[in-house]
Residue, then its C-alpha position, 0 to 999 in steps of 0.5 A: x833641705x840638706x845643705x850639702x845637697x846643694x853643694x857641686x862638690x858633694x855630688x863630684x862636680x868641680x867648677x872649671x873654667x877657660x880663660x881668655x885674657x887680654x894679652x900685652x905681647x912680650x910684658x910678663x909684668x902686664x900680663x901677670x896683673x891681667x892673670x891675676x884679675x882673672x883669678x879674682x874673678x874666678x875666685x868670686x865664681x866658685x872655680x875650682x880651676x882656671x886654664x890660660x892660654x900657652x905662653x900667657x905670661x910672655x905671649x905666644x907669638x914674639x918670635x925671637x924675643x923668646x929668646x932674651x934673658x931680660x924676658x926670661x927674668x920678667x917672666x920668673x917675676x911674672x910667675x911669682x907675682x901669680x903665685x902671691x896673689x893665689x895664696x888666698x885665692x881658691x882656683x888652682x891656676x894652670x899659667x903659660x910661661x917659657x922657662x929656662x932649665x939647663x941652658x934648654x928653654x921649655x914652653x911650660x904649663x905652670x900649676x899655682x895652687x893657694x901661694x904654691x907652685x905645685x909643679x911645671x909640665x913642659x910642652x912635648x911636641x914643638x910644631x916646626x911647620x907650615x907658620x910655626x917655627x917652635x923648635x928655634x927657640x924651645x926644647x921638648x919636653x919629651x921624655x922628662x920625667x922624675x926631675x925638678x927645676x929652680x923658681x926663684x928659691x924653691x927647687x919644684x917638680x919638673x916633667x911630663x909626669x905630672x898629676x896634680x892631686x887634691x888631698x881635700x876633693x876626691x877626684x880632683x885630678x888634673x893633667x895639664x899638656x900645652x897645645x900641639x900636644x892634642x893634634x899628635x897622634x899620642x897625646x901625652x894627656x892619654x898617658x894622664x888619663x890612664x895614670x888617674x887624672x879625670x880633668x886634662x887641661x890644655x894651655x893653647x895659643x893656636x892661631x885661627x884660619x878658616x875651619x880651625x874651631x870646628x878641628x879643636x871641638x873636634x880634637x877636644x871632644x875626641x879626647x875627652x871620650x877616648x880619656x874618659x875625662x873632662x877636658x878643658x882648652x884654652x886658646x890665646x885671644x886679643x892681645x897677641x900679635x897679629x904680625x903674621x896671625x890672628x887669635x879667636x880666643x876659643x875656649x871649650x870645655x868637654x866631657x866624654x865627647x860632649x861639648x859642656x860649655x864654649x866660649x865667645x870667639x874674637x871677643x876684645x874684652x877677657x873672658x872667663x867660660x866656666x862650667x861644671x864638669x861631673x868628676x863621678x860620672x867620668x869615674x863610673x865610665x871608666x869603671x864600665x869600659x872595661x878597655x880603659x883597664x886595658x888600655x893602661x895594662x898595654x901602656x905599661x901602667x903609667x900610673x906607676x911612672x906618674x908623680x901625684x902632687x899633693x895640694x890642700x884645696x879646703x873646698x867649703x862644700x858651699x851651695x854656689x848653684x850649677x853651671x852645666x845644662x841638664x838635660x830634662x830628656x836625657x834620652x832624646x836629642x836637644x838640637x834640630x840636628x840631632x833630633x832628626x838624626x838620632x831619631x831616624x837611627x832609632x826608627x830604622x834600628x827597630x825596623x831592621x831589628x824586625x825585618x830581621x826576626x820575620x826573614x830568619x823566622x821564615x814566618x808569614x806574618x807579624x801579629x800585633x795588639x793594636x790598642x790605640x796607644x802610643x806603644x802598640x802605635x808605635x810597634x805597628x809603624x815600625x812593622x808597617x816600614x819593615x814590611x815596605x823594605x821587605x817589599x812585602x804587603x802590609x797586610x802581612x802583618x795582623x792587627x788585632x783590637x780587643x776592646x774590654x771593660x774599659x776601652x774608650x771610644x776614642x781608643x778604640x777608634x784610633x786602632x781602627x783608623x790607623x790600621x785603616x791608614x795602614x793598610x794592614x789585616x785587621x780584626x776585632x776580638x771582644x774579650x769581656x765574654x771570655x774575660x767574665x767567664x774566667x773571672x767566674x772560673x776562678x771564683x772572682x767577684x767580678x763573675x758573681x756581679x760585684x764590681x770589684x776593679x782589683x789587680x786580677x781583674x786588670x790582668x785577666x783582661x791583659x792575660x787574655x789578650x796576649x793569650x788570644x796573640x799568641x794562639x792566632x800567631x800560632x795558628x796562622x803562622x805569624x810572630x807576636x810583636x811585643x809593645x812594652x817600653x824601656x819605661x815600663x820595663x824599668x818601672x816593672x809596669x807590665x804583667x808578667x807573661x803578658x804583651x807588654x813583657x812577653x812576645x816573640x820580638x820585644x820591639x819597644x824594650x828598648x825606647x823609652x816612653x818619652x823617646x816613642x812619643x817623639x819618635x811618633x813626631x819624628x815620623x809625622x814630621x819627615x812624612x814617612x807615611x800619609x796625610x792619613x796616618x799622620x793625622x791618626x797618629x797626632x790623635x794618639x799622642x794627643x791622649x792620655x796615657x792609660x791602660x784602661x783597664x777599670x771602668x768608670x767615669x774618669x780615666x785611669x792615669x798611668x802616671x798618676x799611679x807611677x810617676x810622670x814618665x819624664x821623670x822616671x825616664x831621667x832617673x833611668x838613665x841616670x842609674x842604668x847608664x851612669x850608676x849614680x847615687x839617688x842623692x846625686x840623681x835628685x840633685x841633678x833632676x832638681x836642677x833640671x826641672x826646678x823652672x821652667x827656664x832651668x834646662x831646655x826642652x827638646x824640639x817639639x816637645x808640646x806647649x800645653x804638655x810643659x811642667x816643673x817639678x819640686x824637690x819634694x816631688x822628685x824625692x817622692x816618685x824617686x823613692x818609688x822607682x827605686x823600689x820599683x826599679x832594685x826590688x820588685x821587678x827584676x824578675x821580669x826584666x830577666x825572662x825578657x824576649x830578644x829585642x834590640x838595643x837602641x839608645x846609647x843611654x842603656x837598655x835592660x836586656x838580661x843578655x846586654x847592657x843590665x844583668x842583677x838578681x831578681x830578688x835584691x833589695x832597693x835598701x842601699x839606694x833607699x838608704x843612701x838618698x835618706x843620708x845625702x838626698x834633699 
């Protein structure tokens, strides 16, 4: 395998971490050790960047002793005993420190990178109410931009406007602001973002009342999407004075709104929360929001009033693992929570998607080609809800199994006992007699009596199926309901012009394969229909994917011929949401499905259905999807039927979230994962 492939840092990934030292109140000397030994053991982690807590060095709550010159002086030789013990040390070190410039005191975030103060950011918005009490004896630092201030010998830049820029590491870039800065209503770390910096950090003492953790996760991960950017909060913990307050110790890191990593809370021993956040990712969401752009062009481009300071990181591209949970199911909900939210959306979404079209089409019916799998089950479920919320009779929507040369019993059985259930209109239409005599028609061995099973044969059954939907729908005023799934739309496995690319509705071209089957649990689960159905529907889910098409003793596997669609739904997303290279896209599956322990698998996913998958694999079904994907199938996402959208992980429509040319190439993607993949 490519060493490199391994490594965090050649797949934009930097190591962060929170920090949570055991305070000692107002002895900078005894603090500095504590700060230093967690340097050392973030060194030994392979962290690229530790947060403290604000005022680490002092400690927060002392009062007036913020106040003395002989903790003042204490804290200068804090400062510079952190700064020694960095210079072999890998992390960038952002410390807390009250620092006195021109007769003002200024509660700073120090930046301390390989034996050098990088720079001191003075905290902008002093809290001077209910218990706090900052503005007796601080000065904002609102304001302060393009000056320097004295530490020890060395004169370092001083302000506001400070980034913090890694000359080694592309993307390495860090805003750092101090505690009450995120609760106001301009957080100084917007103007950061919007200068540059992908990392924002926040030193925090922030003492804890009942429902302060839930407002800080709330808080950071608001920022961190809003920023477009990793964001890492660091609360003080044991070890402050509890005179008056008391101290959790919260440490979170988040990533556009999303919570990567938390800390223990009233822990008595230091702690370090260290995770891995996905620097490129953040840069390729703020390439498609376009806002962002915006966003900067009305604040004045602070890019333009931002000083980058410059450090050499001598990252060493070392494979030191991955310490970030990825999602083996990127688009359906990991917790009980969200599983029963997102799914409820995503139902209800289809169902007033189709609601809508059968209200404005002012048609009669909704045709469907009901074949006893999981995408026309689907379709119909949904229908079935649509037509209740009308409050109009199930059996204005046609059901229509047409068995051909393939179709199992048990398939066969399944249409039928589910549009039973139903209760809908439903019919029978044998396709093989018209199937063989087209076949004959166009001169294929099929119609002379050869058993030739080849792709015509496949789509002259599909084709007349969609033919026979469109005609009836035609004929008794009624919609055809498309079936075909995101997964096959982005896998180009669908027939051109037929159902599962062409409809009058395309209901499902918006959920994925793996999002359908749990969408089916989901509705088993929360009883949206009967006893009845509920039992067809865990017989459907139960089966084998197939398009049985080929007769013959075993069972056509559709994954057998494409790819497992766990896999192929997390490459999609990965290139339709976030544009990430093939490289990246392999390393991340890898560590997603490397063990069985390796990331978690959603609620409810089935005991018997759970897999790994090696390096090899992923490399193999990639290439195929990348093909697939950029070269072969383009055409048919662009003459796709309306449909909506329903997962924020992307979708393909040509009039939303994916517009390309139909006849690119895969070469580039090929080529890099060749270069930089496993």
């Amino acid at each position: 395998m490519n060493a490199s492939f391994r490594s965090i840092h050649h797949h934009g990934m930097i190591r962060v971490a929170a920090a949570t030292p055991v305070g000692t109140v107002g002895d900078p000397a005894r603090n500095a050790e504590r700060a230093v030994a967690i340097a050392r053991q973030a060194d030994a982690a392979a962290v690229d960047l530790v947060v403290y807590p604000e005022l680490s060095l002092s400690s927060y709550a002392i009062d007036d002793l913020h106040l003395q010159s002989a903790l003042h002086r204490a804290t200068l030789a804090a400062i510079e005993t952190v700064r020694e013990a960095s210079t072999a040390l890998r992390p960038v070190l952002l410390v807390g420190a009250a620092i006195l410039h021109n007769g003002r005191l200024y509660n700073c975030a120090v930046a301390i990178a390989r034996g050098r103060v990088l720079g001191v950011v003075p905290k902008s918005f002093l809290p001077n109410y209910r218990e706090y009490y900052e503005k007796r004896w601080f000065a904002s630092g609102a304001g302060i931009t393009g000056l320097t201030i004295r530490l020890g010998e060395e004169e370092v830049p001083f302000g506001t406007d400070l980034l913090f820029v890694a000359e080694d590491l592309p993307r390495f870039v860090v805003h750092a602001e101090i505690c009450e800065d995120y609760w106001a209503p301009t957080p100084p770390s917007t103007a950061g973002a919007l200068a540059g910096a992908l990392v924002c950090a926040n030193l925090s003492a922030s003492n804890v009342v009942v429902g302060k953790s839930r407002e800080r996760l709330m808080l950071s991960a608001a920022q961190s999407a809003r920023a477009a950017c990793a964001y890492v909060y660091s609360a003080s913990g044991p070890g402050e004075s509890t005179t008056d307050l008391a101290w959790d110790g919260q440490g979170t890191v988040h990533e556009l709104g999303e919570l990567i990593a938390q800390s223990g809370r009233f822990d008595h021993e230091p702690e370090l929360l260290v995770a891995d956040v996905d620097l490129e990712r953040l840069e390729q969401e703020r390439l498609r929001n376009g806002t962002f752009n915006d966003a900067a062009v009305a604040a004045g481009r602070p890019e333009t009033r931002f000083r980058r300071i410059g450090f050499r990181h001598r990252p060493d591209f070392a494979d030191v693992g991955l310490l970030r949970e990825i999602r083996r199911f990127p688009f359906v909900p990991n917790t009980p929570e969200k599983l029963d939210e997102d799914c409820y959306e995503a139902f209800n979404i289809q169902v007033e998607g189709i609601a809508k079209r059968l209200v404005a089409a002012n048609a009669q019916r909704l045709v469907i080609g009901v074949s006893g799998g999981l995408d026309s089950t689907h379709a119909l479920i949904v229908a079935a809800k649509a037509l209740d919320r009308l409050g109009r009779p199930r059996t204005d929507i046609l059901g229509i199994t047409m068995p051909g040369f393939a179709t199992s019993a048990g398939t066969k059985d399944n249409a039928w006992r589910l549009m039973r259930a139903l209760g809908i209109a439903a019919e029978e239409i044998d396709i093989r007699p018209a199937a063989t005599a087209m076949l004959k028609d166009i001169g294929h061995p099929y119609g002379r009596g050869e058993p030739v099973y080849d792709v015509t044969f496949e789509n002259v059954q599909a084709g007349l199926r969609t033919d026979f939907l469109f005609r009836i729908a035609n004929q008794r005023g009624g919609l055809v309901v498309g079936t075909g799934d995101l997964s096959e739309l982005a896998l180009g496995w669908c027939t051109y012009g037929v159902g599962d690319q062409m409809s009058h509705y395309a209901l499902n071209a918006g959920v994925p394969k793996t999002l359908i089957q749990f969408l089916i649990r989901w509705a088993i689960a929360t009883n949206q229909y009967d006893a009845e159905t509920d039992a067809v529907l865990g017989a459907i889910l139960a089966q084998e994917i197939s398009p049985e098409l080929v007769p013959g003793e075993e069972l056509q596997s559709t994954e057998a011929k494409i790819g497992p669609y766990a896999l192929n739904d997390f490459f999609a997303h990965y290139v339709i949401r976030h544009g990430l290279a093939p490289s990246k896209i392999a390393f991340l599956a890898w560590h997603a499905w490397k063990d069985a322990a390796a990331g978690r698998w959603p609620i409810g996913y089935p005991e018997d259905a759970r897999t790994t998958y090696d390096i090899d694999t992923i490399r193999l079904w990639l290439e195929r999807f990348l093909v697939r994907f950029f070269q072969t199938s383009q055409f048919k996402r662009s003459a796709l039927p309306n449909g909506p959208k329903v997962s924020a992980g992307g979708a393909l429509s040509p009039r939303g979230d994916w517009r390309a040319p139909s006849d690119g190439t895969a070469d580039a993607w090929l080529q890099e994962l060749a270069a930089n993949g496993p």
